[in-house]
N, C-alpha and C positions, 0 to 999 in steps of 0.2 A: 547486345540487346540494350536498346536505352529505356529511360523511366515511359512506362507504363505500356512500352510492347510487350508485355508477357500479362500469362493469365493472372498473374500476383493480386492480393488484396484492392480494390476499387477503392479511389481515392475517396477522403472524408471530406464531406460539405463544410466541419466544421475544424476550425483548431482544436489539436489538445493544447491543454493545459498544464504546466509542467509544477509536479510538487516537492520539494527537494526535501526529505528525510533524514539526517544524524540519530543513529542511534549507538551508544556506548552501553557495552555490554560487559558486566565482570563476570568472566570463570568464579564458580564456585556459588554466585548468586545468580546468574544466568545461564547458567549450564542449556537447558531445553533447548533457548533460545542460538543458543552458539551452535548447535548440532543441529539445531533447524537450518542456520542460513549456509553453516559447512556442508552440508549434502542435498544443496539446492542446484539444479544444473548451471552452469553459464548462463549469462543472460535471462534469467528466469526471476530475480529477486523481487522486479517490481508486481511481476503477476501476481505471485507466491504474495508477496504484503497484502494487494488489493483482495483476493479469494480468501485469508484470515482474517482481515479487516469485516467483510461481506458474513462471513459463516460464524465470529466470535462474539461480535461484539452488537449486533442489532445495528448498525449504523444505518444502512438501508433503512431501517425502521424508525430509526430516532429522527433521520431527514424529511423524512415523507408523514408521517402521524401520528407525532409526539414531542411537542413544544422541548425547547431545552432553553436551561440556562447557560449562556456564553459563560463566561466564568467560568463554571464548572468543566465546561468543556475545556476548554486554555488549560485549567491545571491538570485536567487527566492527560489532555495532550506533554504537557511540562513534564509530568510522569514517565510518558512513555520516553519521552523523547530525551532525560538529561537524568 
């Protein structure tokens, strides 16, 4: 069966866009976090980020109707991320 003989997902009009993530994580200060991503299934990590990204943090909400400071964001990002 070649690409798109089957009833699989409809192709998208538009590209994604790909965003690459490091996160360093210490046992002991990240504990939660390590047991989150350890009993995540295969293949599943980028969803898993996007739905606690969507459900924690208001982001949806910050993007759409509620001005933000750049800055601010860059360091809470620098936060999560290093």
């Amino acid at each position: 069966m070649g690409r798109g003989d089957g009833p699989g997902r409809p192709p998208l009009d538009v590209p994604a866009r790909l965003i690459r993530i490091t996160l360093s994580l210490r046992p002991g200060e990240d504990d939660d976090l390590l047991v989150f991503f350890d009993e995540l299934p295969a293949g599943s990590r980028a969803q898993a980020v996007v739905t606690a990204l969507r459900q924690g943090s208001g982001v949806g909400e910050t993007a759409v109707s509620q001005p933000f400071d750049e800055t601010e964001l860059l360091a809470a990002l620098e936060d999560l991320l290093f």
